[in-house]
C-alpha positions as CSV (number, residue, x, y, z in Angstrom):
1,X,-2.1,43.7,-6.3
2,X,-2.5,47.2,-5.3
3,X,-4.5,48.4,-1.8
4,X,-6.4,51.2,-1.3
5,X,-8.2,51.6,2.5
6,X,-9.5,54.2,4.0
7,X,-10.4,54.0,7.9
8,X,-14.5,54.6,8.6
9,X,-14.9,57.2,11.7
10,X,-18.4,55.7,12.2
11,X,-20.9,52.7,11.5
12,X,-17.9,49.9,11.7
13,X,-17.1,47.0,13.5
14,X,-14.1,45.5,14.6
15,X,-13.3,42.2,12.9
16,X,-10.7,39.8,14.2
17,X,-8.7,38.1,11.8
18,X,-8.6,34.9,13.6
19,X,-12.9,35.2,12.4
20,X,-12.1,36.4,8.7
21,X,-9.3,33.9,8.1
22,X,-11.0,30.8,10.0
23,X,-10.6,28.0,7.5
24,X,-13.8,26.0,9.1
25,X,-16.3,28.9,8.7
26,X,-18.3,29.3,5.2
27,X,-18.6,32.7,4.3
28,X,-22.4,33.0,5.5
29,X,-21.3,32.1,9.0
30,X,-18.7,34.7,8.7
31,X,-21.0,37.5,7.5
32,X,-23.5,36.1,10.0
33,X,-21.2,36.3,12.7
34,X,-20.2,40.2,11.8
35,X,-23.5,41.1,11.3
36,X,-24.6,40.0,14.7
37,X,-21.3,41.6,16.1
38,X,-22.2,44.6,15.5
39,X,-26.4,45.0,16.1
40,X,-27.1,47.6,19.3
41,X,-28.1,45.9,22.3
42,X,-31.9,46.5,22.0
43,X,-31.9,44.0,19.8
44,X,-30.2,40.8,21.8
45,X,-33.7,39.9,22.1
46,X,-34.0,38.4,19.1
47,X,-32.8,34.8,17.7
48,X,-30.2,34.0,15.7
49,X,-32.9,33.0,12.6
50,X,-34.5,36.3,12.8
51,X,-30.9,38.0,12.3
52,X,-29.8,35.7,9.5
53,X,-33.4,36.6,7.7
54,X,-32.9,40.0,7.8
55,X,-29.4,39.5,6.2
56,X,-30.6,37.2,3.8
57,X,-29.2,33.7,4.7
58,X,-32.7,31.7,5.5
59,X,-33.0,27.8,4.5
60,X,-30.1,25.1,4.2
61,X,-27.6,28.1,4.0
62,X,-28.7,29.3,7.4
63,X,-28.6,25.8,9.1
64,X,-25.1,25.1,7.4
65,X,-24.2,28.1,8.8
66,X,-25.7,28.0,12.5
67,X,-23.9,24.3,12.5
68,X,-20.3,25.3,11.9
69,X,-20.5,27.9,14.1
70,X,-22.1,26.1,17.1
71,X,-19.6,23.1,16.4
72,X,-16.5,25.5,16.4
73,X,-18.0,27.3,19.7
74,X,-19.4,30.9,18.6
75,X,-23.2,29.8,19.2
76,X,-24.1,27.9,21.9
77,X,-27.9,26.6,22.5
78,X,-29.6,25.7,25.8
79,X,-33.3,24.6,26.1
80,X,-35.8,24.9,29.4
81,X,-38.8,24.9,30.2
82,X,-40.6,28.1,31.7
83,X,-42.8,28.5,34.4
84,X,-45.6,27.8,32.2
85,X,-44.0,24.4,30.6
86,X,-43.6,25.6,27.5
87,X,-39.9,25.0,26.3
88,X,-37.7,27.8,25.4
89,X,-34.3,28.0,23.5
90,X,-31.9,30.1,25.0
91,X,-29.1,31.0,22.9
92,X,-25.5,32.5,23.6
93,X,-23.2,34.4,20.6
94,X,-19.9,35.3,20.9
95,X,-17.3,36.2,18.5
96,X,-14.5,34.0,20.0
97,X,-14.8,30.7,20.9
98,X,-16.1,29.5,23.8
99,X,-16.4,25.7,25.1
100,X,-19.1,24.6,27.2
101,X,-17.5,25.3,30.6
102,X,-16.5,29.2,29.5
103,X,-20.3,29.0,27.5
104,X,-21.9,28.2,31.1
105,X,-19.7,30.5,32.9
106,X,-21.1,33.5,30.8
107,X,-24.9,32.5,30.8
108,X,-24.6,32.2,34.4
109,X,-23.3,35.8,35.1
110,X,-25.7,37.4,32.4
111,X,-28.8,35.5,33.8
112,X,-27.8,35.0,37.5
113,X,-27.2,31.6,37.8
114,X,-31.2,30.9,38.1
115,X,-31.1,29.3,34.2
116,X,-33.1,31.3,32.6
117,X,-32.8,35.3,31.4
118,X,-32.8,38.1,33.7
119,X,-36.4,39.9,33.4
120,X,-37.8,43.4,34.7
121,X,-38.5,43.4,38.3
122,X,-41.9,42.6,39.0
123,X,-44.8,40.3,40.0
124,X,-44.8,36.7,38.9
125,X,-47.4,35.5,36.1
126,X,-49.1,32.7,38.2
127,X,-52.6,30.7,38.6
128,X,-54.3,33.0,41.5
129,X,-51.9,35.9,41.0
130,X,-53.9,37.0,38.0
131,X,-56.6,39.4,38.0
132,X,-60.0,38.4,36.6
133,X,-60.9,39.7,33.2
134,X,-63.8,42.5,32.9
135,X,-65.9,42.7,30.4
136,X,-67.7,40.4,27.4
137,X,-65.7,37.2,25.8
138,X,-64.0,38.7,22.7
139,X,-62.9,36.4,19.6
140,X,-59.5,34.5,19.9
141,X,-56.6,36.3,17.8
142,X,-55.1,33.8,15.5
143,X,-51.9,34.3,13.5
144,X,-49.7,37.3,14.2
145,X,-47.1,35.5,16.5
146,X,-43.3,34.3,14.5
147,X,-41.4,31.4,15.2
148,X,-38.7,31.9,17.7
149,X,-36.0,29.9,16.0
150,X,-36.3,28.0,12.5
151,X,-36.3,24.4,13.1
152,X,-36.5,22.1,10.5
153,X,-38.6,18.3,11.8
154,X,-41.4,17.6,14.1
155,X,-42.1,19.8,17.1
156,X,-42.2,18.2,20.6
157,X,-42.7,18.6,24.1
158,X,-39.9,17.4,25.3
159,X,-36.2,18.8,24.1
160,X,-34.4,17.1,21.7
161,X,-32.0,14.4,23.5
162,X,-28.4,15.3,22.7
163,X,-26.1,12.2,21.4
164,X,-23.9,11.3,23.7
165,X,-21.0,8.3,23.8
166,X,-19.7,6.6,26.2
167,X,-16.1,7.3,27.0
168,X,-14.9,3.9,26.6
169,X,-16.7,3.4,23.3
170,X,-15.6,7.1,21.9
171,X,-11.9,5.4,22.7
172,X,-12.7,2.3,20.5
173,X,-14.1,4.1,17.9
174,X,-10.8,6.7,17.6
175,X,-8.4,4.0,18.3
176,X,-10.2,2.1,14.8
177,X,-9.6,5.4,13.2
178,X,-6.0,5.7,14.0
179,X,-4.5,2.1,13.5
180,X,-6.8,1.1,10.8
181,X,-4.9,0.6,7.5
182,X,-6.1,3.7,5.0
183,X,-8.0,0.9,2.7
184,X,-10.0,-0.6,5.3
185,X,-10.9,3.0,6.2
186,X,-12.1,3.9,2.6
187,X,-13.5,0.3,2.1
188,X,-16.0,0.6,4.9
189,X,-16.5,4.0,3.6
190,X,-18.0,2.3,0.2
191,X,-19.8,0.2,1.8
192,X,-21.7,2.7,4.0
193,X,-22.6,4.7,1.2
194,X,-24.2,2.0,-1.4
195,X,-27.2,2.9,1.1
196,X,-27.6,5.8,-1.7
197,X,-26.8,3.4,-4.1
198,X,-29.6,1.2,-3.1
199,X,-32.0,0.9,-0.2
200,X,-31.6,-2.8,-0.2
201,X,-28.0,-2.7,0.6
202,X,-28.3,-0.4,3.8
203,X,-25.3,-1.7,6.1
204,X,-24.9,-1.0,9.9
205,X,-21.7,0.8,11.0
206,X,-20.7,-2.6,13.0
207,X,-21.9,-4.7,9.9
208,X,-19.6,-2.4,7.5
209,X,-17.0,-3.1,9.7
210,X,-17.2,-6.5,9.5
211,X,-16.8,-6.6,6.2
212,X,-14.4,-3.4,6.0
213,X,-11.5,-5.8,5.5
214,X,-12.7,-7.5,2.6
215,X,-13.1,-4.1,1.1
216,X,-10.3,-3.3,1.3
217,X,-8.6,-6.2,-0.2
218,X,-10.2,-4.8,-3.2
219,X,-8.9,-1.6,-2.7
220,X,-5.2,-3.2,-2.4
221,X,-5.4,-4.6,-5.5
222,X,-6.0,-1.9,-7.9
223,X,-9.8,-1.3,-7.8
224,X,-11.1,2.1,-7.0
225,X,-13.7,3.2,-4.8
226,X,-15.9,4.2,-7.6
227,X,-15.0,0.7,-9.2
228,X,-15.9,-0.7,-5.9
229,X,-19.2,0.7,-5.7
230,X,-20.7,-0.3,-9.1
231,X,-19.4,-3.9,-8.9
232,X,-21.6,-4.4,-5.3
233,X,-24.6,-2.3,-6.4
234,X,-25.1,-3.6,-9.9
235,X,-26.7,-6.8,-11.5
236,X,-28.9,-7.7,-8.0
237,X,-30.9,-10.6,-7.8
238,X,-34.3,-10.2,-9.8
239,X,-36.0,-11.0,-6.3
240,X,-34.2,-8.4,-4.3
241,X,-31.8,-9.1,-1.7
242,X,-32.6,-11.2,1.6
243,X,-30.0,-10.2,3.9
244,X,-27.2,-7.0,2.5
245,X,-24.2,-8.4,4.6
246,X,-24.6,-12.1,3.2
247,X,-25.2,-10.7,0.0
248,X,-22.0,-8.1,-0.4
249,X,-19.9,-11.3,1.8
250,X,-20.6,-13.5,-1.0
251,X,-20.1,-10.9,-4.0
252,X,-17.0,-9.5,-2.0
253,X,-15.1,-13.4,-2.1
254,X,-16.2,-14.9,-5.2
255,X,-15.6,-11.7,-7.4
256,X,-12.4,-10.6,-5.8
257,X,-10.0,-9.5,-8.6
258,X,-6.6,-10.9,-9.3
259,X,-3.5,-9.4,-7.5
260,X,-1.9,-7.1,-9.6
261,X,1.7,-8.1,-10.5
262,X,4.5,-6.6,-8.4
263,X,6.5,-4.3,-10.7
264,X,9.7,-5.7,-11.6
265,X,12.9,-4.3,-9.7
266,X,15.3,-2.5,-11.5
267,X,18.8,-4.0,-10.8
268,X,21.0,-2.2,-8.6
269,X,23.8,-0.7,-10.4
270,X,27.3,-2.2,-8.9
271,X,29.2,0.2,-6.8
272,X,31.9,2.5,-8.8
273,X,35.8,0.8,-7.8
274,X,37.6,2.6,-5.3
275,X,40.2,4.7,-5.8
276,X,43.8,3.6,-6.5
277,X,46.9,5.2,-5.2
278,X,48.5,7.5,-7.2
279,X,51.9,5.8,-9.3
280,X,54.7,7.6,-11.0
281,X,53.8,8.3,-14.9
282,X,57.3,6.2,-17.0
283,X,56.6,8.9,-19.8
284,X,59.9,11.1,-20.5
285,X,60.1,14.4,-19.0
286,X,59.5,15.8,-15.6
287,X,57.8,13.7,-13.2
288,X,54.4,13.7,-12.2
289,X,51.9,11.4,-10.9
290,X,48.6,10.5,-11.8
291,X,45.7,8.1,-10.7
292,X,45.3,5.1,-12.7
293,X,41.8,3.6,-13.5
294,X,42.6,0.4,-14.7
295,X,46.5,-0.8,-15.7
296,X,48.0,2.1,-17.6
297,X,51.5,3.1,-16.7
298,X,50.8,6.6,-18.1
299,X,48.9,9.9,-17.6
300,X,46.2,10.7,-20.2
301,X,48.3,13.3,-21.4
302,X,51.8,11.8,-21.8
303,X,49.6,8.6,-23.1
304,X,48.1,10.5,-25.8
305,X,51.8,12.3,-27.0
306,X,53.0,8.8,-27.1
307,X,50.3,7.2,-29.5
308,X,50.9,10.7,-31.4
309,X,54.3,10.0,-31.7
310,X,54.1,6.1,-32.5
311,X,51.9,6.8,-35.4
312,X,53.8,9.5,-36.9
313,X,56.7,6.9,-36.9
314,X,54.4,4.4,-39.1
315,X,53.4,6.7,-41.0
316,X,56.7,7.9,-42.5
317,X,58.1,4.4,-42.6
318,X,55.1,4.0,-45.0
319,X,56.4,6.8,-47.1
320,X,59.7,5.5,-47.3
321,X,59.0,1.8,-48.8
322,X,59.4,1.8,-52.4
323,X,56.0,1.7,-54.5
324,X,54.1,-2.1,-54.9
325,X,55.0,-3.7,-58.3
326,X,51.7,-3.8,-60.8
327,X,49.4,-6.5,-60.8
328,X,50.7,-7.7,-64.2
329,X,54.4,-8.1,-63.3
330,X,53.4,-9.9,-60.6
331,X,51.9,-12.5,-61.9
332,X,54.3,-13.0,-64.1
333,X,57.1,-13.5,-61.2
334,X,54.6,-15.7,-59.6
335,X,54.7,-17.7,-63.1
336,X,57.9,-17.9,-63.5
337,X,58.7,-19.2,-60.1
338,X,56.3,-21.8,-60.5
339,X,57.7,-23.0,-63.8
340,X,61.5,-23.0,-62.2
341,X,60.5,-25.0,-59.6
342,X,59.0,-27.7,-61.9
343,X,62.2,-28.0,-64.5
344,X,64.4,-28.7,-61.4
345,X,67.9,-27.7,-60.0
346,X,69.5,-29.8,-63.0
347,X,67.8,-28.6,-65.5
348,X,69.3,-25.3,-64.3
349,X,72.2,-26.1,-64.1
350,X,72.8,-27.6,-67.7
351,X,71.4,-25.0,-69.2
């Protein structure tokens, strides 16, 4: 890959690669988070959704973006309510960072430690502090005023109450997570989702982890997720399901599947023998000594000259035998030995 760069002398801003190369952030919040970096101060006043507008990111792209870069500590929200009760968002950007400790620190020195942003020295807007108005009623303007931050639900009074977990139960919950075996994990997984599948099998997290171990059985035994899935969320009863955790209980037991067969064991091949000492080779000529693998008194080598010589020694003994008689003559001493042997010794003799 070839590079070509050229350094700008104006109209930049400094990027840290720890923001560029942050595996967490999408590449909206990345933009998003330069394009904020580098905005003059006379515009601070704005929020965060304005920005992302003017750059183009509105929608779910913008509140996927916002989210993972509030959860990994570059945006951090507050709410309050002014002196009028109306409820405002105050909102903190940084390009590193920050937990909520260092995010309070910050807000505290840039707005004084009162809670809410420093303002222009000057009287407070208050019942009886107000002067009358002069003149005739006019109309009531309508329209003209945009939102201060895109918000997606219904619109209260009251903040938004943050989730929070006890300490003892966030314990529990990652102690599950860490000793749980990995198909219990993905078996309560399935079962939270068939929720999609249908809305008569909506499960609880404690009733999916109830049953989490049943799952998981399934799981064990060769069945996918996906296999999982479709065999508790198809065929349900023509009148709909009573009660989803008896229902997947008794579908999980009754159609369990059968344990898939271990895979046989391939035998263990028997250790090699150990090595022998090394003996004296009886071949003729100088001596030498070799390792023997089983019995053999000799060295390959020597071995090998010997058979070489042992068959040369056959082979002209071979030679040297005087040629086999022909079939016919043969027979013929075959026949005539035969016919001696029946006219007897005397017979012989007196002839």
């Amino acid at each position: 890959m070839l590079w070509h760069a050229i350094a700008p002398s104006r109209r930049y801003t400094k990027a840290s690669h720890d923001v560029v190369r942050h595996p967490r952030l999408n590449s909206d919040a990345k933009m998003l988070l330069l394009y904020v970096q580098g905005l003059p101060e006379d515009q601070a006043d704005k929020a965060l959704s304005e920005h992302a507008k003017n750059f183009g990111i509105t929608g779910r792209a913008y509140q996927k973006a916002k989210g993972q870069l509030i959860e990994n500590g570059f945006v951090h929200e507050w709410k309050r309510q002014g002196e009028r009760g109306f409820w405002v968002t105050d909102q903190l950007f940084a390009n590193v960072p920050l937990t909520a400790e260092q995010a309070h620190a910050v807000r505290n020195d840039r707005v004084g430690g009162g809670g809410a942003p420093s303002a222009p020295a000057g009287p407070a807007d208050r019942p009886g502090a107000q002067y009358r108005a002069v003149g005739r009623p006019g109309g009531r303007a309508v329209g003209g005023s945009e939102p201060v931050d895109e918000e997606l639900g219904k619109n209260c009074s009251h903040p938004p109450s943050e989730r929070t977990e006890e300490p003892e139960q966030a314990e529990q919950a990652e102690e599950h997570e860490e000793f749980e075996a990995p198909e219990v994990v993905e078996g309560e997984r399935v079962l939270l989702s068939l929720r999609h599948a249908n809305p008569q099998l909506h499960l609880g997290v404690r009733e999916a982890r109830g049953l989490a171990e049943a799952a998981g059985e399934w799981i064990r035994r060769g069945v996918s997720a996906a296999d999982l899935r479709r065999a508790l969320s198809s065929e349900l009863p023509r009148e709909g399901v009573r009660s989803a955790v008896g229902f997947l209980r008794h579908r999980l037991v009754q159609k369990l599947p059968a344990p898939v067969a271990a895979a046989p064991v391939p035998p263990v091949a028997p250790p090699p023998p150990p090595l022998r000492d090394f003996v004296v080779c009886e071949a003729e000529g100088d001596e030498h000594v070799f390792r023997p693998v089983g019995d053999e008194t000799m060295c390959g080598p020597c071995a090998r000259e010997a058979s070489w010589a042992y068959w040369a020694a056959r082979r002209a003994e071979m030679e040297n035998e005087p040629d086999p008689l022909p079939w016919r003559e043969r027979i013929a001493a075959i026949i005539g030995g035969e016919q001696g042997r029946e006219r007897g010794p005397g017979v012989a003799a007196g002839a």
